[in-house]
TORKOL-4160 file (C-alpha; in steps of 0.2 Angstrom, whole numbers, padded with zeros to 4 digits, m for minus):
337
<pt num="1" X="0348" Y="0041" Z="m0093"/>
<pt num="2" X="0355" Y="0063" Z="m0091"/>
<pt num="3" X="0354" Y="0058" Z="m0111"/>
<pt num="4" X="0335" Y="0052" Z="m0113"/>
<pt num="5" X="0330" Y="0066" Z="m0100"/>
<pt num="6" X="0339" Y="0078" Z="m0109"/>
<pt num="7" X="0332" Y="0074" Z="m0129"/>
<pt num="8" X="0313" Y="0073" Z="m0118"/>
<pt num="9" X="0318" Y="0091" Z="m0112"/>
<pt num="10" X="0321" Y="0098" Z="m0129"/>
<pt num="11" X="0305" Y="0089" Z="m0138"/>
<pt num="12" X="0295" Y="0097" Z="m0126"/>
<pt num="13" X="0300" Y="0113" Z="m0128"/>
<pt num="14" X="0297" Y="0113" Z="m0148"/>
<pt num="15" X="0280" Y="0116" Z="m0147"/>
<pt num="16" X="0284" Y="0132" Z="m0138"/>
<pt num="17" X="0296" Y="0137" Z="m0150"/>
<pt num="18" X="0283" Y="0135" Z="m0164"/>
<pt num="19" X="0272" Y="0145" Z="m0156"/>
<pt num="20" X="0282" Y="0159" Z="m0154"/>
<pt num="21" X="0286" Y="0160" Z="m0172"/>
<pt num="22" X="0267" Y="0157" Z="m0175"/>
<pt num="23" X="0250" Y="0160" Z="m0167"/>
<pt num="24" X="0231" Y="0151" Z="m0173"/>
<pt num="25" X="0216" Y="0159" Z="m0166"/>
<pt num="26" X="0199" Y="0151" Z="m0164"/>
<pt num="27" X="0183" Y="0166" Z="m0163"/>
<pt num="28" X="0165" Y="0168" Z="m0166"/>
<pt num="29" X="0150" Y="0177" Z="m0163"/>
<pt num="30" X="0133" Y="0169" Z="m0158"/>
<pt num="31" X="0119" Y="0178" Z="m0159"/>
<pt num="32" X="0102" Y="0175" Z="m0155"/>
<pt num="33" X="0086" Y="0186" Z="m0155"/>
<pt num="34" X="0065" Y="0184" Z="m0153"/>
<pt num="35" X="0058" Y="0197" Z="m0166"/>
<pt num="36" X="0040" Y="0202" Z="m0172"/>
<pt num="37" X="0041" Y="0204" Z="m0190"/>
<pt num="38" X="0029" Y="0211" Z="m0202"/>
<pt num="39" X="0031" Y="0213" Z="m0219"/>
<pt num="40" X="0017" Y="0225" Z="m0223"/>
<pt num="41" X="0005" Y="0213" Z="m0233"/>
<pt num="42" X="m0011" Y="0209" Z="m0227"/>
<pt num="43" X="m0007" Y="0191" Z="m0214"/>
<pt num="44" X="0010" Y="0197" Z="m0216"/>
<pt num="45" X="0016" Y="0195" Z="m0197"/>
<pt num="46" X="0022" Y="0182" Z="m0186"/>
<pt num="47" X="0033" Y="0180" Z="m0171"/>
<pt num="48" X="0051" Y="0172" Z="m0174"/>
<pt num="49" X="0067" Y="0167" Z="m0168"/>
<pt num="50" X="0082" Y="0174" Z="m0178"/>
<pt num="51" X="0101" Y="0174" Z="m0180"/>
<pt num="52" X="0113" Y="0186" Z="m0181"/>
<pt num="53" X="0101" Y="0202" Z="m0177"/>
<pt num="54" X="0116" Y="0211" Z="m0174"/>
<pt num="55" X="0131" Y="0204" Z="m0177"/>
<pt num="56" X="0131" Y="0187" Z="m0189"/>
<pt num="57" X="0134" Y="0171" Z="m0180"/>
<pt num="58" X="0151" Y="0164" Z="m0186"/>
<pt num="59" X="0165" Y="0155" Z="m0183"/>
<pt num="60" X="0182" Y="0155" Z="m0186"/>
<pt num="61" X="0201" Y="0153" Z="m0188"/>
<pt num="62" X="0213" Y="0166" Z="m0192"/>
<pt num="63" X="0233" Y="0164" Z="m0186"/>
<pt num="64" X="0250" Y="0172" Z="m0193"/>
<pt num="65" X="0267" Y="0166" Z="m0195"/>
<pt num="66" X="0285" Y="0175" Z="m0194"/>
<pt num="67" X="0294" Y="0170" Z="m0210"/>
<pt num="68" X="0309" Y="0183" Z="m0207"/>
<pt num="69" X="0313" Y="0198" Z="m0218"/>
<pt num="70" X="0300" Y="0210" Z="m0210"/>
<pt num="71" X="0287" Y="0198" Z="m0218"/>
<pt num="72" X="0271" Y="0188" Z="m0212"/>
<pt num="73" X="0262" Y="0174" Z="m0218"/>
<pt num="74" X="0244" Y="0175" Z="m0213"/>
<pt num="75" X="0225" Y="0166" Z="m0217"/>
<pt num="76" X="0208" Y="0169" Z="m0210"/>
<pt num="77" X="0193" Y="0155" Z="m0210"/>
<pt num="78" X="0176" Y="0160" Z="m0208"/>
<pt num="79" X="0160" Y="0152" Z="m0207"/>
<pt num="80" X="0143" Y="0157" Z="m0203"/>
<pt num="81" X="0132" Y="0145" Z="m0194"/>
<pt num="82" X="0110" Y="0150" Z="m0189"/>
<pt num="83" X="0110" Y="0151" Z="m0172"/>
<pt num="84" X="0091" Y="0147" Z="m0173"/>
<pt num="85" X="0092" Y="0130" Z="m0182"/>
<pt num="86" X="0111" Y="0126" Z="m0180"/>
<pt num="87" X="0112" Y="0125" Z="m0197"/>
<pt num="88" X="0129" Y="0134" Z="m0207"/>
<pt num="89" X="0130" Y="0144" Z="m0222"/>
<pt num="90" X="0130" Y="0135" Z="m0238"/>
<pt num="91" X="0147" Y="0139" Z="m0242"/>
<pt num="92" X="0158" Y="0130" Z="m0227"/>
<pt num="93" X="0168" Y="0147" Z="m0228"/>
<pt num="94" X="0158" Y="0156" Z="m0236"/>
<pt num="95" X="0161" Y="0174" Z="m0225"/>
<pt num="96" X="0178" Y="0173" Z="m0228"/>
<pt num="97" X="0192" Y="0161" Z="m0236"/>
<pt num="98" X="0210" Y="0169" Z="m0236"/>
<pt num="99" X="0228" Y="0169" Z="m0238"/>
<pt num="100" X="0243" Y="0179" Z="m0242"/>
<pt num="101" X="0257" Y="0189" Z="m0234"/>
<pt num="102" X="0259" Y="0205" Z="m0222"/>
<pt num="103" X="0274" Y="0218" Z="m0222"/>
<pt num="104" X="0278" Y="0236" Z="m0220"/>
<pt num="105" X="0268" Y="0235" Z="m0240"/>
<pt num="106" X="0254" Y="0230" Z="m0231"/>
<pt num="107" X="0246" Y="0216" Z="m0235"/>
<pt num="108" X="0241" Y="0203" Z="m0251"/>
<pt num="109" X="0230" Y="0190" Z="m0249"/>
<pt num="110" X="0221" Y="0177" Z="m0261"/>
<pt num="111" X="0204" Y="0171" Z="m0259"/>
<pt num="112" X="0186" Y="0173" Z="m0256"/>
<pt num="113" X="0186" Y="0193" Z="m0249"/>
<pt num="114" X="0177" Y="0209" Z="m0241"/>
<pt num="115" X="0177" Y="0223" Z="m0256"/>
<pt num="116" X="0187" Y="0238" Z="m0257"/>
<pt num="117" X="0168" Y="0247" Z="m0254"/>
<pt num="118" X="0163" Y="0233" Z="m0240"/>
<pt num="119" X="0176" Y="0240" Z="m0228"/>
<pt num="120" X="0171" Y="0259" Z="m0232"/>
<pt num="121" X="0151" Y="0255" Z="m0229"/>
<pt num="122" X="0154" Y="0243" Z="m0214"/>
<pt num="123" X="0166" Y="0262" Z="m0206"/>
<pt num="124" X="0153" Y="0273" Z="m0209"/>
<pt num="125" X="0137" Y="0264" Z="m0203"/>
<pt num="126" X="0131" Y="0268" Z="m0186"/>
<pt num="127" X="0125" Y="0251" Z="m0182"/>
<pt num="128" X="0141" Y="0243" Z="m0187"/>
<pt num="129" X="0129" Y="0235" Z="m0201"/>
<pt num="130" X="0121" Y="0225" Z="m0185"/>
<pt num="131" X="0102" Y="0228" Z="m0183"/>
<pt num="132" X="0086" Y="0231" Z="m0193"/>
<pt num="133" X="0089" Y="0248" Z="m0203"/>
<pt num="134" X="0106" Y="0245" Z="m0208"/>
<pt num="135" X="0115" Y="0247" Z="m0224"/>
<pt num="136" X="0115" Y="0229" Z="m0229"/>
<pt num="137" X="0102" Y="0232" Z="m0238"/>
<pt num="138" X="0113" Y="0243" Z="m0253"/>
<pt num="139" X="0121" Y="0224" Z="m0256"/>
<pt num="140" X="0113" Y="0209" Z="m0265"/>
<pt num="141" X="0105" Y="0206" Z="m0283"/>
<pt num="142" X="0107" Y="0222" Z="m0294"/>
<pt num="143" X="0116" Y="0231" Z="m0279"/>
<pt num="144" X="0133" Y="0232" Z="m0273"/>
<pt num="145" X="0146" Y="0218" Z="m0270"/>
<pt num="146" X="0151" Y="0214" Z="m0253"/>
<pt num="147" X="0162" Y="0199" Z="m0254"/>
<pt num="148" X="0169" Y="0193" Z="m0269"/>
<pt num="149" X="0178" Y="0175" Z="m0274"/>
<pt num="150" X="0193" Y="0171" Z="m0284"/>
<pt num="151" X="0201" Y="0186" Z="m0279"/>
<pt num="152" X="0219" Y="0196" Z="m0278"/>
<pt num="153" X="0218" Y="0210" Z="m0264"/>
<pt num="154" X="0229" Y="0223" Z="m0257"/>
<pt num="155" X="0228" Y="0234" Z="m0241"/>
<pt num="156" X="0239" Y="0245" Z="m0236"/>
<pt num="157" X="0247" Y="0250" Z="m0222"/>
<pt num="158" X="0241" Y="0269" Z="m0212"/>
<pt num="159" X="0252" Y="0281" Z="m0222"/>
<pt num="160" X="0248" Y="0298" Z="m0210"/>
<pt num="161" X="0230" Y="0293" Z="m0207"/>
<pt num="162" X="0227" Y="0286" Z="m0227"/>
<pt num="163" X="0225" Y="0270" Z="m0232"/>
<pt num="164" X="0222" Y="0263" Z="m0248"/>
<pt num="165" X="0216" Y="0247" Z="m0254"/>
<pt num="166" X="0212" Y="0239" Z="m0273"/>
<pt num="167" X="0204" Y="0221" Z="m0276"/>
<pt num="168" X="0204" Y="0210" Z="m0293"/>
<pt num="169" X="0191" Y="0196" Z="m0295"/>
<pt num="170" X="0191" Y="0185" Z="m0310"/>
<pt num="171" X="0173" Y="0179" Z="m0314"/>
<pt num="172" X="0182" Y="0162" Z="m0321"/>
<pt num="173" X="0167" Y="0164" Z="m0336"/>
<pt num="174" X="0175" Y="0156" Z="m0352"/>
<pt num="175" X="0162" Y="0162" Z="m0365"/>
<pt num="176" X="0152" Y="0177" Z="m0364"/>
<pt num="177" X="0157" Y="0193" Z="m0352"/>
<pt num="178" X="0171" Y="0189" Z="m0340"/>
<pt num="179" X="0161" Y="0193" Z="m0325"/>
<pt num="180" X="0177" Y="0202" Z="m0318"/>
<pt num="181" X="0176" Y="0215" Z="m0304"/>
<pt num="182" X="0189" Y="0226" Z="m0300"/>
<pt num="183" X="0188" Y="0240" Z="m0285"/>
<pt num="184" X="0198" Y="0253" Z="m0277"/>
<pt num="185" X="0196" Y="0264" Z="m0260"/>
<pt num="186" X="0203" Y="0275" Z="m0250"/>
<pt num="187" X="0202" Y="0280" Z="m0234"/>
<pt num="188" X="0208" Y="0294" Z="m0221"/>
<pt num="189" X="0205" Y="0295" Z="m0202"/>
<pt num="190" X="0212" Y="0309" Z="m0194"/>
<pt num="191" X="0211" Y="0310" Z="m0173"/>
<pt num="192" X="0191" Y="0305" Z="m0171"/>
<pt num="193" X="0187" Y="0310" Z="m0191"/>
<pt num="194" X="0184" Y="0298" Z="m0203"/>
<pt num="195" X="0182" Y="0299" Z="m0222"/>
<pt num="196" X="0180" Y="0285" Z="m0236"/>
<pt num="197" X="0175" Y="0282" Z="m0252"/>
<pt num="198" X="0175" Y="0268" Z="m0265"/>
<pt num="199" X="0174" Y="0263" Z="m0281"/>
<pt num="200" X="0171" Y="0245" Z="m0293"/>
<pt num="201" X="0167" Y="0240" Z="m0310"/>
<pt num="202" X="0161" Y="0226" Z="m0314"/>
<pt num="203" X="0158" Y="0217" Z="m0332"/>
<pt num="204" X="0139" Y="0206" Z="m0330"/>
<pt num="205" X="0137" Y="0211" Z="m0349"/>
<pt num="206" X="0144" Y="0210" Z="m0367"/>
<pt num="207" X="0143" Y="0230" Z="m0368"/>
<pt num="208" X="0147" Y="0240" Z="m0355"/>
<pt num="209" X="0150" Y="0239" Z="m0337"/>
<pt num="210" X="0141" Y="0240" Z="m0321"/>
<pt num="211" X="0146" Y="0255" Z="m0308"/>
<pt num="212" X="0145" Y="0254" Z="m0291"/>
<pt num="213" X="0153" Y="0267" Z="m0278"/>
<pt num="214" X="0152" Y="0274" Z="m0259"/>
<pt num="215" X="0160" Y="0290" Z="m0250"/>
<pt num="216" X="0156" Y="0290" Z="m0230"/>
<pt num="217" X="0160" Y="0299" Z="m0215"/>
<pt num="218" X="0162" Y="0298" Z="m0197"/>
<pt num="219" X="0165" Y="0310" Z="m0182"/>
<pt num="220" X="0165" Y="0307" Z="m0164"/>
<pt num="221" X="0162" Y="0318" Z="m0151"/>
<pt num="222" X="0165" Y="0310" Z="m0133"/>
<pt num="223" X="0150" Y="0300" Z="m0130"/>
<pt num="224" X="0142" Y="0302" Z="m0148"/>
<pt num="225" X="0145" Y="0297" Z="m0165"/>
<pt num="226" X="0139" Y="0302" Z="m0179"/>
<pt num="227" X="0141" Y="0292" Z="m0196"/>
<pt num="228" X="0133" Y="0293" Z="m0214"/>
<pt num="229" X="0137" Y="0285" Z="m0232"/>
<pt num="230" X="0130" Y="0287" Z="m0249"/>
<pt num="231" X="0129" Y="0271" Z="m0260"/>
<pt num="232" X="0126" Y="0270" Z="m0279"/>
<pt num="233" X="0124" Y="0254" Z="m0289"/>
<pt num="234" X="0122" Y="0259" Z="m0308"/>
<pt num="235" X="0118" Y="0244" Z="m0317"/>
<pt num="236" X="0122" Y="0245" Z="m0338"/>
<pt num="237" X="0107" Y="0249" Z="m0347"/>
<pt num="238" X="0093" Y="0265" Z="m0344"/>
<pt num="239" X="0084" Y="0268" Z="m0326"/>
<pt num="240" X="0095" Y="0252" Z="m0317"/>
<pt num="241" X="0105" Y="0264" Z="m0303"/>
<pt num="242" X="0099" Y="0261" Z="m0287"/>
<pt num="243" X="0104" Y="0274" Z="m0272"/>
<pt num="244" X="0104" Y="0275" Z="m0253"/>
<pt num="245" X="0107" Y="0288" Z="m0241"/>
<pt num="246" X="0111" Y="0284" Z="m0223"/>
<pt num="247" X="0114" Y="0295" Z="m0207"/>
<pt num="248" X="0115" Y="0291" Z="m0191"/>
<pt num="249" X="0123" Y="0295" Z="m0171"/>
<pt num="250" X="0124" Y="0287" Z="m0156"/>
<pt num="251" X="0129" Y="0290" Z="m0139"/>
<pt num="252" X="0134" Y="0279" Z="m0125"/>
<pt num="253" X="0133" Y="0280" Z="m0106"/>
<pt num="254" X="0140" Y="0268" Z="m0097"/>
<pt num="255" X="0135" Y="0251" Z="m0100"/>
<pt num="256" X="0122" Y="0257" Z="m0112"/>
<pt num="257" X="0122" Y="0264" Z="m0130"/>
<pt num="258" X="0106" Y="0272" Z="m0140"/>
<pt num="259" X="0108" Y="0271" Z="m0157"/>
<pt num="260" X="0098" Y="0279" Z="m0173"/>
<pt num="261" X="0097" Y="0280" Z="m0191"/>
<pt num="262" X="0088" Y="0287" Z="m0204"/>
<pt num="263" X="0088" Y="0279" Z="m0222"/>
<pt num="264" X="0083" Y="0282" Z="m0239"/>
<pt num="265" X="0083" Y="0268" Z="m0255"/>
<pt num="266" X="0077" Y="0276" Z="m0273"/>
<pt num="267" X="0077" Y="0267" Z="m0288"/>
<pt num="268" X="0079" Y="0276" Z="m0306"/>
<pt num="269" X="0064" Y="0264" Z="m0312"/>
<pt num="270" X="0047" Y="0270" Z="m0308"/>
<pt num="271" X="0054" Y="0284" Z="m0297"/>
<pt num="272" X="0054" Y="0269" Z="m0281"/>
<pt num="273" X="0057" Y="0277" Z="m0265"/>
<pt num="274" X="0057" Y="0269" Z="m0249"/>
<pt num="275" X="0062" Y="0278" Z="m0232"/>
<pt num="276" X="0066" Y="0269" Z="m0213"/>
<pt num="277" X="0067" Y="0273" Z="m0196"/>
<pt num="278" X="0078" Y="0264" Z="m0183"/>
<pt num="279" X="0083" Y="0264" Z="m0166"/>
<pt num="280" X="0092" Y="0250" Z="m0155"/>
<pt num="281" X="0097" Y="0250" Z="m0138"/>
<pt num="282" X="0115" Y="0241" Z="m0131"/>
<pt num="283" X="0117" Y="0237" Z="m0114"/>
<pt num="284" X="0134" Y="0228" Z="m0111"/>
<pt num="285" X="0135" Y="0214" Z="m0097"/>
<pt num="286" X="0154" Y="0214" Z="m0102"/>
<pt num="287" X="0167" Y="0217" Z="m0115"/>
<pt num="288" X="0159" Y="0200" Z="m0125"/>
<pt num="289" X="0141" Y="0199" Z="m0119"/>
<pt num="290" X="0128" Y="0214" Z="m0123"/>
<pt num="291" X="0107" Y="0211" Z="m0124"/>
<pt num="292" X="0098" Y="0222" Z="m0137"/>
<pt num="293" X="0082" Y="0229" Z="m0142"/>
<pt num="294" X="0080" Y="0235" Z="m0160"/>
<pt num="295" X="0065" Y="0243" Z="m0170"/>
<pt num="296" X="0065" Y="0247" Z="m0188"/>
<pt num="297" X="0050" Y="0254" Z="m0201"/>
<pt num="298" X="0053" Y="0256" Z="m0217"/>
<pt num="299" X="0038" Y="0268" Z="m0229"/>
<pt num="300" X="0038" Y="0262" Z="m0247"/>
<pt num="301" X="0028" Y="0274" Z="m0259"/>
<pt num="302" X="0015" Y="0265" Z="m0272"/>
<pt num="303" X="0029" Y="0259" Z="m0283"/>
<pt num="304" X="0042" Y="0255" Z="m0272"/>
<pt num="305" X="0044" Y="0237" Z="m0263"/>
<pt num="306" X="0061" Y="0241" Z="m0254"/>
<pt num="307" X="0065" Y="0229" Z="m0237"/>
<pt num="308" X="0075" Y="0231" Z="m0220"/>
<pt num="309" X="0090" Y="0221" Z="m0218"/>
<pt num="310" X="0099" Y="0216" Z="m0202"/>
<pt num="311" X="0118" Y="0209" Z="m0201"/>
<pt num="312" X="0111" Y="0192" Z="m0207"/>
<pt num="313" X="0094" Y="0194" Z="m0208"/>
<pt num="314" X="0080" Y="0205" Z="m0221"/>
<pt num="315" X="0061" Y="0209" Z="m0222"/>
<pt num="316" X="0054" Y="0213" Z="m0238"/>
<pt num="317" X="0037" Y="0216" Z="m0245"/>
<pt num="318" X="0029" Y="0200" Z="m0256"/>
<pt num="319" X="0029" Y="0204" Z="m0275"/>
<pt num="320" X="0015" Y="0210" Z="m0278"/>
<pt num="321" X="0013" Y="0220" Z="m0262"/>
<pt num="322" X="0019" Y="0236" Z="m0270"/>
<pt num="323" X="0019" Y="0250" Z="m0258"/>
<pt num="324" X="0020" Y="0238" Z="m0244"/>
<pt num="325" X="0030" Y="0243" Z="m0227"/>
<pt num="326" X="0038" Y="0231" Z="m0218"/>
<pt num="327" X="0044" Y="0234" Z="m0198"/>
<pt num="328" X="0054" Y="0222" Z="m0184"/>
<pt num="329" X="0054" Y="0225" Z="m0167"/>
<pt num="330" X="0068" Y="0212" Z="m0161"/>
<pt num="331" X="0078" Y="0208" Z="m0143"/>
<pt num="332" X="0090" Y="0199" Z="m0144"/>
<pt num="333" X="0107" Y="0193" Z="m0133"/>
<pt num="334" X="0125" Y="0192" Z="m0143"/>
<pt num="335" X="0141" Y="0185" Z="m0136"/>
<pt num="336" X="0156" Y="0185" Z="m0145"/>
<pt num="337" X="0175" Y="0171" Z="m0140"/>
């Protein structure tokens, strides 16, 4: 009998064991906002319910495991899902698929990935690329790369304040241009300064190969911030680069936070310009539940059709709608787990 109790003793303290060699995490965001969009054509505005206004709805599995030897092995999962229809993402992990191992190097991971410039815009965006006005809008076709599959990554460590950071992604193409993208960055945060900047290349064509690049900044100064970036996506061939400027601040008190940013988007082509104008208010029920209110404008000239991007959302002028300027006015509730 003392034997039986004592063999149910010990099974029941292996689970305890395991997790103190290991730890899984569940999380997400949900996000929900009503917005009155217009995108600047004639019958061009209606009343909706979004996701992911200011932070995209997601959830996820992340965990680490003690393998000894100063070393860690680690993996993250993460999913979007529309808060507004309750559908997810076409890719079941489409945000971010990972796994590798953590030490004193820093860290390697394989998989579907953030980009070396990702992490440099995402630091020196004043709206933490949540709401209308953001600088989301740099990423996508003929822009930069955010995320990128198929890929080798490495992080450092802080080293004084820098870290570095460098990313291979093999485009898996058999004939034709590879489809490779390789990227490096750099960044250095000294007391409430911060500086970044980034670099990829990436091989879409048989000759040449498309450039994209980022430096930002940031400074805080007690209850403000103030943060800015400059983006370039210069595609191979004549008149393809595509630029955008960014500057913003914020200041919080108490519970609340005013935010504003001021945008420009050019495009070599047919001199395309396109500025915006946003504002967005936080007030924070707790350190997981905020309501919002965001307003963004964005003033194309004749040959421009630029559009306003939130974290999982965008606006943007019909086709033939040259000149066109789009606006949002959205409120919204986030809560994150």
């Amino acid at each position: 009998m003392q034997f039986k109790l004592l063999a149910a003793a010990i099974c029941a303290t292996l689970p305890l064991v395991a997790s103190a060699q290991s730890s899984v995490t569940i999380y997400g965001v949900l996000d929900a906002a009503v917005a009155y969009e217009d995108n600047g054509a004639p019958n061009g505005s209606r009343t909706v319910l979004n996701s992911g206004n200011q932070s995209s709805s997601r959830f996820g599995f992340k965990g680490a495991e003690d393998i000894g030897s100063g070393l860690k092995a680690i993996f993250n999962l993460e999913g979007g899902v529309a808060i507004d229809t309750g559908m997810g993402d076409s890719a079941l992990f489409g945000r971010r698929a990972v796994v590798g191992l953590q030490g004193s190097f820093g860290s390697v991971t394989l998989g579907r990935e953030y980009t070396p410039i990702a992490d440099v815009a995402k630091e020196s965006d004043i709206f933490g690329q949540g709401f209308y006005g953001t600088n989301l809008s740099a990423f996508g076709t003929g822009r930069l790369t955010r995320r990128i599959s198929n890929s080798v990554n490495y992080k450092s460590v802080p080293m004084s304040g820098l870290r570095v950071g460098a990313a291979y992604g093999a485009g898996e193409a058999l004939t034709g241009p590879s489809l490779d993208i390789m990227g490096i960055s750099a960044d250095y945060t000294i007391g409430k300064f911060y500086v970044g900047a980034g670099y990829h290349t990436v091989e879409r064509l048989a000759s040449g190969d498309d450039k994209e690049m980022i430096v930002g900044a940031g400074y805080k100064m007690g209850p403000v911030s103030i943060k800015g970036n400059y983006m370039v996506a210069d595609l191979t061939g004549a008149n393809n680069k595509y630029e955008q400027v960014n500057l913003g601040a914020s200041m919080s008190s108490g519970a609340s936070t005013f935010y504003a940013n001021y945008q420009q988007q050019k495009l070599e082509a047919g001199g395309a310009k396109g500025n915006t104008l946003a504002v967005a208010y936080s007030y924070a029920f707790s350190k997981r539940t905020n309501a919002y209110a965001t307003y963004a404008r964005l003033s194309n000239n004749a040959t421009a059709r630029f559009g306003i991007n939130s974290s999982s959302t965008s606006l943007t002028p019909p086709p033939a709608n040259l000149g066109a300027d789009p606006s949002n006015l959205s409120i919204g509730v986030r809560h994150s787990f």
